[in-house]
N, CA and C of each residue as an Amber inpcrd file, in Angstrom:
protein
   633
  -4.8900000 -24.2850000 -15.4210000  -4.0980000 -23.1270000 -14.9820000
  -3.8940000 -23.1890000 -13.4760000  -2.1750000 -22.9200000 -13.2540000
  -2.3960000 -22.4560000 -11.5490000  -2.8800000 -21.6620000 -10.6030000
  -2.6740000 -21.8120000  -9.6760000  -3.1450000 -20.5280000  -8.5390000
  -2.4690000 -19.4820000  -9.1050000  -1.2480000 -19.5970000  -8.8160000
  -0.4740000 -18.0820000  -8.9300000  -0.4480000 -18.1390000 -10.3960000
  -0.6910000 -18.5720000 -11.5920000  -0.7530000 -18.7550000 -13.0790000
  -1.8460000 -17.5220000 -13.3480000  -2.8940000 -17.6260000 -12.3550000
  -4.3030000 -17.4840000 -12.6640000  -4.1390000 -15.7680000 -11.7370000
  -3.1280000 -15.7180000 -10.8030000  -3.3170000 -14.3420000 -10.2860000
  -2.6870000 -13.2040000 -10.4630000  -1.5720000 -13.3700000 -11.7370000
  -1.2270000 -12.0100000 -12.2970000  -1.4760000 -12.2040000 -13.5000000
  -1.2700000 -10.9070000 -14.4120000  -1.5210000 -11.0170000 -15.8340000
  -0.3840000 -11.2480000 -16.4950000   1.0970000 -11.2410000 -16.1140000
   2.0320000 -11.6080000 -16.5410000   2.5120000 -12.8500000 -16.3940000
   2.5700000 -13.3720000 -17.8850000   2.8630000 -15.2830000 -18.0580000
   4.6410000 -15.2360000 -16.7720000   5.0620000 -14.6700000 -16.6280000
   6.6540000 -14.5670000 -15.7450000   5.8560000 -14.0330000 -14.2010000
   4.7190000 -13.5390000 -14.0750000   4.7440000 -13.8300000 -12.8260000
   4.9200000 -14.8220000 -11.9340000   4.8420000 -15.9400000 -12.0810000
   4.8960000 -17.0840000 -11.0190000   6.4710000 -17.0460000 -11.1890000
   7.4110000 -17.0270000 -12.0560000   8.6360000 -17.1450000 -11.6050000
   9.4410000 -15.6270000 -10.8770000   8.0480000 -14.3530000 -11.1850000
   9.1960000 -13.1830000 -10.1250000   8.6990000 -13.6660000  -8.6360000
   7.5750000 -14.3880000  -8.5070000   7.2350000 -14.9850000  -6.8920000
   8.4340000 -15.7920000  -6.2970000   8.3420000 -16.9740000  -7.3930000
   9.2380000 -17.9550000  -6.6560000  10.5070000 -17.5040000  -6.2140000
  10.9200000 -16.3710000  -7.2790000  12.6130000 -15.9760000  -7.1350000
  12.7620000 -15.0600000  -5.9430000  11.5260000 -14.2980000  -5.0920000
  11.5830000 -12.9400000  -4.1930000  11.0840000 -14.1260000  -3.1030000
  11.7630000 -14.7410000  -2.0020000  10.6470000 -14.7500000  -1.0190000
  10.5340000 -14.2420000  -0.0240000  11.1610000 -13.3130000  -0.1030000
  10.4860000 -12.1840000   0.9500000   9.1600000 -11.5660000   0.5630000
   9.3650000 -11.4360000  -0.7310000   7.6240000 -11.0920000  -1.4140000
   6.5440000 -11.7660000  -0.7510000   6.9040000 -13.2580000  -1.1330000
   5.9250000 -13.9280000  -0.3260000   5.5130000 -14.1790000   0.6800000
   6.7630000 -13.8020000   1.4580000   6.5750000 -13.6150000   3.2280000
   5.6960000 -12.4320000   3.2090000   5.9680000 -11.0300000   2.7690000
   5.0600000 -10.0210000   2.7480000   3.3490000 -10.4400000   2.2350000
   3.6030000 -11.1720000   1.2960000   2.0190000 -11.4490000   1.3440000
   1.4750000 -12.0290000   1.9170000   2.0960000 -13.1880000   2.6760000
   1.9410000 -14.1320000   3.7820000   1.0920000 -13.1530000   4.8480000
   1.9510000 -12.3930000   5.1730000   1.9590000 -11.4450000   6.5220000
   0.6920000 -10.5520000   6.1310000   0.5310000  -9.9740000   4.6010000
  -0.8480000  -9.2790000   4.5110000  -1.7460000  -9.6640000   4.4920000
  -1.9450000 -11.0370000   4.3830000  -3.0430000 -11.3730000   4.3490000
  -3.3280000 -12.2470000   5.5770000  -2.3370000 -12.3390000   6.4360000
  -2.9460000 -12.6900000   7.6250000  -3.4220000 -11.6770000   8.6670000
  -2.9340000 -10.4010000   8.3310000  -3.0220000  -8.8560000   9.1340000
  -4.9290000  -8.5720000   8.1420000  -5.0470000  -9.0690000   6.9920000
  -5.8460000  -8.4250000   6.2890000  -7.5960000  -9.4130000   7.1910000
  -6.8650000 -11.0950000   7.3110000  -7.9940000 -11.8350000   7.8680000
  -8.2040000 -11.5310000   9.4990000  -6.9970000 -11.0720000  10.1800000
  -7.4670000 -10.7040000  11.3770000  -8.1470000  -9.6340000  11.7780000
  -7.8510000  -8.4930000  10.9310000  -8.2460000  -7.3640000  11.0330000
 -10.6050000  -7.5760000  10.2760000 -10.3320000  -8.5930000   9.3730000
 -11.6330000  -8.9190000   9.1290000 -12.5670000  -9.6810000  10.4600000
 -12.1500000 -10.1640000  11.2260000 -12.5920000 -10.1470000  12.7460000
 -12.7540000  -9.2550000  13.6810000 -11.5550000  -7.9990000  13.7040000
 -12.0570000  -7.1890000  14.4290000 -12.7450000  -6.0720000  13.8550000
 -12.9860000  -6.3070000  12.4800000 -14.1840000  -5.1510000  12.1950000
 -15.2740000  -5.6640000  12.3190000 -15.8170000  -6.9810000  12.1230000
 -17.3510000  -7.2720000  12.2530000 -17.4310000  -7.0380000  14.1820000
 -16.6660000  -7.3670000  15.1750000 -16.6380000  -7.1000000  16.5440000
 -16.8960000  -5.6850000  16.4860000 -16.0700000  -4.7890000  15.7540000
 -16.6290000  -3.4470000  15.8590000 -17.7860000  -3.1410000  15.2630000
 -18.2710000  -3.6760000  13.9960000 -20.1110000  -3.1380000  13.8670000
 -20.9540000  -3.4550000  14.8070000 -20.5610000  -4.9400000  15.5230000
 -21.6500000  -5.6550000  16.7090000 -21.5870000  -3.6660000  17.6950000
 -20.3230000  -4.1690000  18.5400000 -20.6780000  -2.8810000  19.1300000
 -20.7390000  -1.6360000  18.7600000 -20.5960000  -0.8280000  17.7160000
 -21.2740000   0.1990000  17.5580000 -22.8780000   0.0140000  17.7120000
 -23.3480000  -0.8110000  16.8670000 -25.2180000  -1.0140000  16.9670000
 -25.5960000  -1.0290000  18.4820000 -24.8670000  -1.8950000  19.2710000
 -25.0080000  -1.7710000  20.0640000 -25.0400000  -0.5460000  21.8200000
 -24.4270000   0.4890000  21.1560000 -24.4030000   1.7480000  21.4110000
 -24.9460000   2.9570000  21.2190000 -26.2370000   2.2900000  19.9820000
 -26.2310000   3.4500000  19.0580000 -28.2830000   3.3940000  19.9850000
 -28.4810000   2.6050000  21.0480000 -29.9630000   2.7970000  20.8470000
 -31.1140000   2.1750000  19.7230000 -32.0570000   2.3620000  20.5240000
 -33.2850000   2.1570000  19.1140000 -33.2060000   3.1400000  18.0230000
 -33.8580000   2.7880000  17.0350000 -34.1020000   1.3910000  16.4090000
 -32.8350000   0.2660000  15.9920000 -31.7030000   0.9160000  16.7800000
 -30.8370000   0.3250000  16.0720000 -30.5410000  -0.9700000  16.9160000
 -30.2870000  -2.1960000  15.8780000 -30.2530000  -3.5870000  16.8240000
 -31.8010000  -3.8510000  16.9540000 -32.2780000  -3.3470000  16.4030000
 -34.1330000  -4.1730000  16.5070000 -33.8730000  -5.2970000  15.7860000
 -34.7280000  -6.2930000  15.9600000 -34.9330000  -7.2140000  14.4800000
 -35.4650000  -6.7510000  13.2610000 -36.4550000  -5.7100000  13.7510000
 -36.8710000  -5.4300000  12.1450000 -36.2650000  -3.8630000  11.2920000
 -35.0800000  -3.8470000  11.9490000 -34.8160000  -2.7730000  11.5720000
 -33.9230000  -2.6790000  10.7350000 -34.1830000  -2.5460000   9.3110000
 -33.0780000  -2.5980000   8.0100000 -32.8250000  -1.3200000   7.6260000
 -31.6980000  -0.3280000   8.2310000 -31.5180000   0.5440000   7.6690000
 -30.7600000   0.9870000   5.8610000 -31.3100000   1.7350000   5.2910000
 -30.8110000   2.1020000   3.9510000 -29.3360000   2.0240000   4.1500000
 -28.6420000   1.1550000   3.1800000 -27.6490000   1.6620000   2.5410000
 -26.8890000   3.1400000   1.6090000 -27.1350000   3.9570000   2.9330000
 -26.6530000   5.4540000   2.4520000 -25.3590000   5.3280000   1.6880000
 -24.9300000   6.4640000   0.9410000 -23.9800000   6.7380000   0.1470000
 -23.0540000   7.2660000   1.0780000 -22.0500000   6.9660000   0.9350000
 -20.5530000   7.6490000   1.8240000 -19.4240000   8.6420000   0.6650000
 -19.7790000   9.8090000   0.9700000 -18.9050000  10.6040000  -0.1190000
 -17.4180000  10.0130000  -0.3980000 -17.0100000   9.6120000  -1.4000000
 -15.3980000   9.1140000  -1.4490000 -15.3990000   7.8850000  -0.9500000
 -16.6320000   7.0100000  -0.9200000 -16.1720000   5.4270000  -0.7390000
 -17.4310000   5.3780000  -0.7660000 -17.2960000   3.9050000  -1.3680000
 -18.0830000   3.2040000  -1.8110000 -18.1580000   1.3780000  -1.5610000
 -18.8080000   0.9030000  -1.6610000 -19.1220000  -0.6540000  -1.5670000
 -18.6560000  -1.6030000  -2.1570000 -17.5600000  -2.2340000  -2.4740000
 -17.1840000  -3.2060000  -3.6580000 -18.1080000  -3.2910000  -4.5340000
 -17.7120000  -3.2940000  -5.5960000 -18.7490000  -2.9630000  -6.7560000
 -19.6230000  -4.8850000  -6.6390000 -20.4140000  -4.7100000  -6.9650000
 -20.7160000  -6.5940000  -7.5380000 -19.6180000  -7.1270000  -8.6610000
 -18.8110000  -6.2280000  -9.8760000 -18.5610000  -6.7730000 -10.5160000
 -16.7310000  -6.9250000 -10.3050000 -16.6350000  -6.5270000  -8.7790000
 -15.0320000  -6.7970000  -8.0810000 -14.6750000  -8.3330000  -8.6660000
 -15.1760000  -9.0980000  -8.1790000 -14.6620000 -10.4630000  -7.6460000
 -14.0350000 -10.4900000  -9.3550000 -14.6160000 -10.0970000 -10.6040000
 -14.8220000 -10.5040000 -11.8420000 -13.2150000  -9.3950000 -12.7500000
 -13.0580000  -8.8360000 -11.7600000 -11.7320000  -7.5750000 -12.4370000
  -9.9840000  -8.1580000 -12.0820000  -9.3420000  -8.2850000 -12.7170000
  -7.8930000  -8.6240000 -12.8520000  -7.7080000  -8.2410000 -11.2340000
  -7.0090000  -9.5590000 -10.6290000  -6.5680000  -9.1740000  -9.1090000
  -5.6090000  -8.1710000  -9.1220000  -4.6360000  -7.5120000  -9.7960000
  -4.2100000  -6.4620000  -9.4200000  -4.9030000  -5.2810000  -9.7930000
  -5.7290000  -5.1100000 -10.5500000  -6.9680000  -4.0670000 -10.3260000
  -7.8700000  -3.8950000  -9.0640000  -7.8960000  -5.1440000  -8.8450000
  -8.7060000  -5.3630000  -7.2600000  -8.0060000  -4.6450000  -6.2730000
  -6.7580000  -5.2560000  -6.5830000  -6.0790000  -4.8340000  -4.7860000
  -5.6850000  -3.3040000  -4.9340000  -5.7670000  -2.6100000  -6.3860000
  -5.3180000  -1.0780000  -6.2230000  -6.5750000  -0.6810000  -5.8910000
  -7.7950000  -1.4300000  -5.9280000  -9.1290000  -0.7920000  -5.3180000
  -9.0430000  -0.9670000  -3.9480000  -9.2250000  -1.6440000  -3.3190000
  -8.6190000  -2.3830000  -2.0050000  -7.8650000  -1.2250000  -1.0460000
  -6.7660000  -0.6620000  -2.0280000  -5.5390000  -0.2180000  -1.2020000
  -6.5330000   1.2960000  -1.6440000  -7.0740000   1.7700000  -2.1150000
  -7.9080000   2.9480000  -2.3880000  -8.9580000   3.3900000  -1.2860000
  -9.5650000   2.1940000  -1.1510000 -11.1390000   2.1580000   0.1570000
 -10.4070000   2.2710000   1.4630000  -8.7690000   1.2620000   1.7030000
  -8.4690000   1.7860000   2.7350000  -7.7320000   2.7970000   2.9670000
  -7.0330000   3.4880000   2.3100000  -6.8040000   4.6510000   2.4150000
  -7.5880000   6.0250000   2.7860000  -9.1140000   5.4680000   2.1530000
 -10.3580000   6.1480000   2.4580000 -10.6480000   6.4320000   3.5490000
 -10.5780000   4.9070000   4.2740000 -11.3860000   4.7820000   5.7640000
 -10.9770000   5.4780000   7.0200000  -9.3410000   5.4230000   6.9810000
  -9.3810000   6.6410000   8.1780000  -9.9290000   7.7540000   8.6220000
 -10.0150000   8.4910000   7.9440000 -10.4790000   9.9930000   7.8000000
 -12.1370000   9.5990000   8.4220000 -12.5050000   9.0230000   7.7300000
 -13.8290000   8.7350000   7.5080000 -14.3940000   8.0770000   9.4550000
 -13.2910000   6.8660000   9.4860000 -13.7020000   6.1660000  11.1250000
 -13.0750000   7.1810000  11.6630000 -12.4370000   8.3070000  11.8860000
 -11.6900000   9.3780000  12.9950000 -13.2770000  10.1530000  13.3580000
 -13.9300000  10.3340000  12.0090000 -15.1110000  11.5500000  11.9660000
 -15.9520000  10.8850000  13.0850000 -16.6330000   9.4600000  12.9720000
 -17.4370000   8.4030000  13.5180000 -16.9850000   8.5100000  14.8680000
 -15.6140000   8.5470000  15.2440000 -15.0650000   8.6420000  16.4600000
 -15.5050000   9.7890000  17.1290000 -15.0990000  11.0650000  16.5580000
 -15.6510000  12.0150000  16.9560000 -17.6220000  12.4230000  17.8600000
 -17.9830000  11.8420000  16.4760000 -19.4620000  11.6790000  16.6790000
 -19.5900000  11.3880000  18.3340000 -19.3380000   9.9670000  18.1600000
 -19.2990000   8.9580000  19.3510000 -19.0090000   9.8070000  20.3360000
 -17.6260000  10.3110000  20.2810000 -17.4180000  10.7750000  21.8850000
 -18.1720000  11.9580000  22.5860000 -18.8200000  12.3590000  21.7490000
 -20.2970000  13.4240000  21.9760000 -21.1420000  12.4280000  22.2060000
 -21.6680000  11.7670000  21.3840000 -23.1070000  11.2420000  21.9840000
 -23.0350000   9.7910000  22.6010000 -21.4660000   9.4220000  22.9110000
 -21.6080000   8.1380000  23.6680000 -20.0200000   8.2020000  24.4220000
 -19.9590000   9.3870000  25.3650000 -18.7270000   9.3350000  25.9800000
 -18.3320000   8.5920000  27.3450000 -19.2850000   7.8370000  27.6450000
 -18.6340000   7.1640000  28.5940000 -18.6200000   5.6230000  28.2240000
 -18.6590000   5.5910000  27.0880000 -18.1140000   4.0240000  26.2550000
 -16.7500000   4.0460000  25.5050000 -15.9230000   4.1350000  26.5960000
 -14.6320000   3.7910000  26.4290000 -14.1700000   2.9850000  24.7570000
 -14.3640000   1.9630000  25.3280000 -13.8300000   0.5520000  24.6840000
 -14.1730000   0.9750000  23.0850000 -15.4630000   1.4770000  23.1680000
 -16.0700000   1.9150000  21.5040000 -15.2890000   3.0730000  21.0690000
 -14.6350000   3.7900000  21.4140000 -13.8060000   5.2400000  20.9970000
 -12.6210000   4.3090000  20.5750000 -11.9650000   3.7840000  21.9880000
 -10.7440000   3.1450000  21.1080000 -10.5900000   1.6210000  19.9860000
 -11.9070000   1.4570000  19.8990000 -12.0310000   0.4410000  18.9460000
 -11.8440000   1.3390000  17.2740000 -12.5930000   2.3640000  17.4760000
 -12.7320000   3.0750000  16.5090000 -11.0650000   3.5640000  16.4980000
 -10.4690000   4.0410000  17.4510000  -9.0560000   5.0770000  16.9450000
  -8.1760000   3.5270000  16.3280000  -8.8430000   2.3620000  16.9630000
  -7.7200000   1.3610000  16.4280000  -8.2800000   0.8590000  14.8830000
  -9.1580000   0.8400000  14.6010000  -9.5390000   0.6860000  13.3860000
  -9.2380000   1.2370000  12.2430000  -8.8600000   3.0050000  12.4480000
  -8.5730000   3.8650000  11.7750000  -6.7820000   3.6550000  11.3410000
  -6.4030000   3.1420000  12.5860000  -5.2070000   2.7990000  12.4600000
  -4.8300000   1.6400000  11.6120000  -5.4250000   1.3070000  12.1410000
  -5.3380000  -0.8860000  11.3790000  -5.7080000  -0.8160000  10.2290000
  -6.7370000   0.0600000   9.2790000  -7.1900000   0.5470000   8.1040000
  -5.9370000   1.0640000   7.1240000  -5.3520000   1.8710000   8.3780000
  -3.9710000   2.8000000   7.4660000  -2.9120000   1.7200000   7.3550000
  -2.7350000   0.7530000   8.5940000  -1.6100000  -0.2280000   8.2000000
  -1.2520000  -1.3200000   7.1830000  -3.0220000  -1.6760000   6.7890000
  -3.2090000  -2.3890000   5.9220000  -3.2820000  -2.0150000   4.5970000
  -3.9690000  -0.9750000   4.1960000  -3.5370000  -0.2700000   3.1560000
  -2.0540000  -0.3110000   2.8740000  -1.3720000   0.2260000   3.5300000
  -0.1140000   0.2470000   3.6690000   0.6200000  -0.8660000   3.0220000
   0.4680000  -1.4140000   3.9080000   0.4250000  -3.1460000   3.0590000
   0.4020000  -3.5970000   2.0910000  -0.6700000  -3.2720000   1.2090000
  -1.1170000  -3.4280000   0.0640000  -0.4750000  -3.1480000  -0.8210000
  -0.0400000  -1.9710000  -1.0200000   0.2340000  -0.9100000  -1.6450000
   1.9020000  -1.2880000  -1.8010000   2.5850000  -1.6320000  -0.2940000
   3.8630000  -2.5390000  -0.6270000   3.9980000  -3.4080000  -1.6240000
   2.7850000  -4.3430000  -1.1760000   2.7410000  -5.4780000  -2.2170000
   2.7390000  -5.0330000  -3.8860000   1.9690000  -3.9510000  -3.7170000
   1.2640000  -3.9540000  -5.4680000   2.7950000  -3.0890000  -6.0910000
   3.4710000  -3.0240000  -5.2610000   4.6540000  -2.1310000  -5.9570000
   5.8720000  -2.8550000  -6.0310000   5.9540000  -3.5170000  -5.4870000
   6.9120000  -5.3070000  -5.1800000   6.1820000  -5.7840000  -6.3360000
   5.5990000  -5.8770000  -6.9910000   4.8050000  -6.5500000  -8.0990000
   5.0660000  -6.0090000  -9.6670000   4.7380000  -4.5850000  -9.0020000
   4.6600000  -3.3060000 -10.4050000   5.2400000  -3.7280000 -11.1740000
   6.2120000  -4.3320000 -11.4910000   6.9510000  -4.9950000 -12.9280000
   5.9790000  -5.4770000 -13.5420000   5.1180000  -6.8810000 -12.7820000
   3.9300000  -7.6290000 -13.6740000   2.8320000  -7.1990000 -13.6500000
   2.2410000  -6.4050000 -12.4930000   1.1100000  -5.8670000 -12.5260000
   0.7370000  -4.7560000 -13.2760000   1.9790000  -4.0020000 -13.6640000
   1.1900000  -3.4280000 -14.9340000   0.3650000  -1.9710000 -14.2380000
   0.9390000  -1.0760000 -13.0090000   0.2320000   0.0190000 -12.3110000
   0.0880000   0.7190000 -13.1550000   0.0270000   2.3630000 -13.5920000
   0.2840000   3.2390000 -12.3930000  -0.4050000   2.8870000 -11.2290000
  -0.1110000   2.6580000  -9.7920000  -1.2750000   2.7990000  -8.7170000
  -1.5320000   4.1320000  -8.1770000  -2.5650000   4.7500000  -7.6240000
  -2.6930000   6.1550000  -6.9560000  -1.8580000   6.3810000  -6.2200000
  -1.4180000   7.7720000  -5.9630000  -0.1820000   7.9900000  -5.1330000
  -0.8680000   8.2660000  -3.6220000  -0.1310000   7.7310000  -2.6050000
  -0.7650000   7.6170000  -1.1320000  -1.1090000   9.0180000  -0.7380000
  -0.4450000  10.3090000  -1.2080000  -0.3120000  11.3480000  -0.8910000
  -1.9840000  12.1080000  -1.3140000  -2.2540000  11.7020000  -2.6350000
  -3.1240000  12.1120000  -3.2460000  -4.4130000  11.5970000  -2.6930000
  -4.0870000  10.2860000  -2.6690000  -5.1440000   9.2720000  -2.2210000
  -5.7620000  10.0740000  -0.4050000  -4.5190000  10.1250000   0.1890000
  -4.7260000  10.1360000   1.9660000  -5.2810000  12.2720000   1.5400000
  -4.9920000  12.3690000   0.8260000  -6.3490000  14.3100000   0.8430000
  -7.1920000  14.3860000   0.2870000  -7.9040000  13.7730000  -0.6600000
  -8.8720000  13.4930000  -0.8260000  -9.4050000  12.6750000   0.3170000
  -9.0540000  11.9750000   0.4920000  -9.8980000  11.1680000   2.1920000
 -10.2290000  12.1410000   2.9160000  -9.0800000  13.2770000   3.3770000
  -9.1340000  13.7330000   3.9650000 -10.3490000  15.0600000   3.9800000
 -10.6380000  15.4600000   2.1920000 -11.1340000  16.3620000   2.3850000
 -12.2710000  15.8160000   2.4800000 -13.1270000  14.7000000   1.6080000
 -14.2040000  14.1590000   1.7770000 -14.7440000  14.4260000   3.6180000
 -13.5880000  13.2320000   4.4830000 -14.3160000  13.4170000   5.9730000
 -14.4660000  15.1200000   6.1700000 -13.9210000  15.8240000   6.0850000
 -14.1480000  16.9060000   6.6700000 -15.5320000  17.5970000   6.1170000
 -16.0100000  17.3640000   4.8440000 -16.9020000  17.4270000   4.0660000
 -18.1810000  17.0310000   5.1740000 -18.1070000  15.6100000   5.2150000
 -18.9220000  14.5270000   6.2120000 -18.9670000  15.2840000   7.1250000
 -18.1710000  15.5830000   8.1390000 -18.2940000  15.9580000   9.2690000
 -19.5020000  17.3130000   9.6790000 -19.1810000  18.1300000   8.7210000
 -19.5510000  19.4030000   8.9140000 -21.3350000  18.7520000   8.2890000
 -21.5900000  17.9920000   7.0230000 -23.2150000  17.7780000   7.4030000
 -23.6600000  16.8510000   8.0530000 -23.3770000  16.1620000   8.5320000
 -23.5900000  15.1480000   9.5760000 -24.0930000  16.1630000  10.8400000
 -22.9540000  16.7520000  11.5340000 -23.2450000  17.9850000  12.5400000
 -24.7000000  18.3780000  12.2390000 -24.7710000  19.2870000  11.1970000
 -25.8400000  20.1220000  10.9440000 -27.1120000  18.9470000  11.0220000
 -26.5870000  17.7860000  10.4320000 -28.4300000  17.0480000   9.7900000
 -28.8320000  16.3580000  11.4030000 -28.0540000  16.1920000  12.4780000
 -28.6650000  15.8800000  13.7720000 -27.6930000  14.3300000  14.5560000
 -28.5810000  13.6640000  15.0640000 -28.0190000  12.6620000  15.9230000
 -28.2900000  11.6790000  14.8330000 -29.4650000  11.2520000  14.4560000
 -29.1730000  10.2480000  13.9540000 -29.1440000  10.2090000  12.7230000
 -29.0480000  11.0890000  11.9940000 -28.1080000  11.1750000  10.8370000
 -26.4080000  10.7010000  10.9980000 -25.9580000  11.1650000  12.1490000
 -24.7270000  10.9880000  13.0870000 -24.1000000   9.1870000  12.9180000
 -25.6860000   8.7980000  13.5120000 -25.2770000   7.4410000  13.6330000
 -25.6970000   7.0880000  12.9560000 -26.3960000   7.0180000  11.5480000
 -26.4560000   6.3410000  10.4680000 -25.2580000   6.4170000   9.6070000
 -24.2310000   7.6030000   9.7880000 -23.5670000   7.8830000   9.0600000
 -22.0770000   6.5910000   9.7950000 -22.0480000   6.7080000  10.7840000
 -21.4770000   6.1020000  11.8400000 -21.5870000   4.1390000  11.2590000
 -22.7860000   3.9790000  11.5430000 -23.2670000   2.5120000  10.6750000
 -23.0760000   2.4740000   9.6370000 -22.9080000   3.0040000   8.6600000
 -22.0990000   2.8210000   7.5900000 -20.7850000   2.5370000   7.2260000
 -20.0370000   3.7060000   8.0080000 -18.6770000   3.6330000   7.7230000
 -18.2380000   2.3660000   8.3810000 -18.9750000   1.9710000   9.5590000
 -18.2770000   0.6170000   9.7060000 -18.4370000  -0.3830000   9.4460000
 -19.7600000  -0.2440000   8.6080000 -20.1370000  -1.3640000   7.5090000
 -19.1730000  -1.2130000   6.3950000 -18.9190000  -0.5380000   5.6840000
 -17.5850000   0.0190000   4.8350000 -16.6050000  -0.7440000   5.1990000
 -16.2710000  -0.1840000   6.5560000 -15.0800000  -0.8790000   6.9720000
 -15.1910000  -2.2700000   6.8800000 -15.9290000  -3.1910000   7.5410000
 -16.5110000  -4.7400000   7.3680000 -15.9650000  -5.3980000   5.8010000
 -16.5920000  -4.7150000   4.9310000 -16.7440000  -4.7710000   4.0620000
 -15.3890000  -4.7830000   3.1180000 -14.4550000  -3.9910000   3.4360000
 -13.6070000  -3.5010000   2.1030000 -11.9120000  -4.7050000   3.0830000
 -12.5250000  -4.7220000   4.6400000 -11.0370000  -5.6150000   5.0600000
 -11.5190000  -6.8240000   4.5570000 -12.7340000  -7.4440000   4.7740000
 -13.0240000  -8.6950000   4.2260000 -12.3110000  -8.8200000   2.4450000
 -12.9840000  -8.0170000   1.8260000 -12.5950000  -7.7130000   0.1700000
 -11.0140000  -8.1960000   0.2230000 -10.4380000  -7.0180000   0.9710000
  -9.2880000  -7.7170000   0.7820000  -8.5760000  -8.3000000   0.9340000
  -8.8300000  -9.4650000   2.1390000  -8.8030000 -10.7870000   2.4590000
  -8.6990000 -11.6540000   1.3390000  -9.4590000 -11.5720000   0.9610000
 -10.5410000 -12.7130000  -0.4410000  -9.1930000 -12.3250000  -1.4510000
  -9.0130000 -11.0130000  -1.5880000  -8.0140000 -11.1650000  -2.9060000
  -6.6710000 -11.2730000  -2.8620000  -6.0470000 -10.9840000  -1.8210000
  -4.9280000 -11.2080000  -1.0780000  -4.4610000 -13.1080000  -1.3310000
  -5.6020000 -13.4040000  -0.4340000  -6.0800000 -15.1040000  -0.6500000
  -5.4120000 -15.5870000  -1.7370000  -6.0840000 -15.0380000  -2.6680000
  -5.3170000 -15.3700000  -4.3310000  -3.7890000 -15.5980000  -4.2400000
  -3.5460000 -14.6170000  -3.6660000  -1.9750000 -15.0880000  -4.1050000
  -0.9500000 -15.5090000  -3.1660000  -1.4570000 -16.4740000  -1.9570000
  -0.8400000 -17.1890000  -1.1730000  -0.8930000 -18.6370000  -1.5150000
   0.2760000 -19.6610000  -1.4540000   0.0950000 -20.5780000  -2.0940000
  -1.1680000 -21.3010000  -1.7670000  -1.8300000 -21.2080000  -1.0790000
  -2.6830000 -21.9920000   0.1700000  -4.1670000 -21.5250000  -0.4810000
  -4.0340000 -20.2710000  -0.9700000  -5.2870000 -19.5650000  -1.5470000
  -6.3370000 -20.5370000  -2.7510000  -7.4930000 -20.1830000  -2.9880000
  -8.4890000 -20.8310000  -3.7420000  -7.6120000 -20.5620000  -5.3190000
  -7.9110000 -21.4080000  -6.2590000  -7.8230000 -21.7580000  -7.4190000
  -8.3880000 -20.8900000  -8.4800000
């Protein structure tokens, strides 16, 4: 079986690719926005830890993998689910993440306001989160013939984000500082996490991508 044989569920997908290539320019383009943007989020966890004080950045310091209301971790059994199931998960987590890195931002500029560079890493992340989603979501609808959606509607998707952070925000406040920044280390582990994801599945369907 081929690459692109192997990355939709419709036997006529590889010929609605070949026939659109602007499609493929668009995926071209997402998944090179999706691998760059997977560089500047691990640059942004380095420096958040790095802002955040002890214990954080110790060697022996393994903090819990807390729960983030309205997002969650690629499941283990992602890699194993139909790639257009993937990428409507994908285009779901980032839709998530804004709301979520704006709150983190917030945090920050209270308990770390004269670190510039870390506020606007964060407002650009939130951004670069929404563009890529964005992205996605082009793609999976440029597709929708073979992929077989419904996908979530952005509208629905971006208030629920929205109400979750506001949710966050208000106990985070109450539970202290470093509840603050644990909550903070997460989301941009999240973030790490869900641009890489969709790197990897994006991957799939560039000619160049793994098998």
């Amino acid at each position: 079986m081929s690459q692109r044989e192997g990355s939709l569920e419709d036997p006529q997908a590889d010929d609605s690719i070949s026939l659109l290539p602007h499609l493929e320019a668009k995926i071209r383009q997402t998944h090179s926005l999706a691998r760059l943007l997977t560089k500047y989020a691990e640059q942004l966890l380095q420096e958040y830890v790095q802002h955040q004080g002890d214990p954080f950045g110790l060697p022996g310091f393994s903090p819990p993998r807390l729960p983030v209301a309205g997002l969650s971790a690629p499941a283990p059994g992602h890699a194993g689910l139909p790639l257009p199931e993937r990428l409507r998960l994908d285009a779901a987590a980032l839709a998530a993440l804004p709301p979520l890195l704006d709150v983190v931002r917030r945090h920050q500029a209270e308990l770390n306001p004269r670190v510039p560079r870390l506020l606007r890493r964060l407002e650009d992340a939130a951004r670069q989160a929404r563009a890529l989603g964005a992205a996605v979501e082009t793609v999976l609808a440029a597709l929708g013939s073979t992929a077989r959606g419904p996908w979530p509607e952005p509208s629905a998707t971006n208030a629920a984000a929205a109400a979750t952070a506001a949710t966050t925000t208000t106990t985070t406040s109450a539970a202290g500082v470093f509840p603050a920044k644990m909550l903070g280390l997460r989301v941009c582990g999240l973030y790490s996490e869900w641009v890489s994801r969709t790197e990897g599945d994006l991957s799939q369907l560039v000619p160049e991508g793994p098998a």
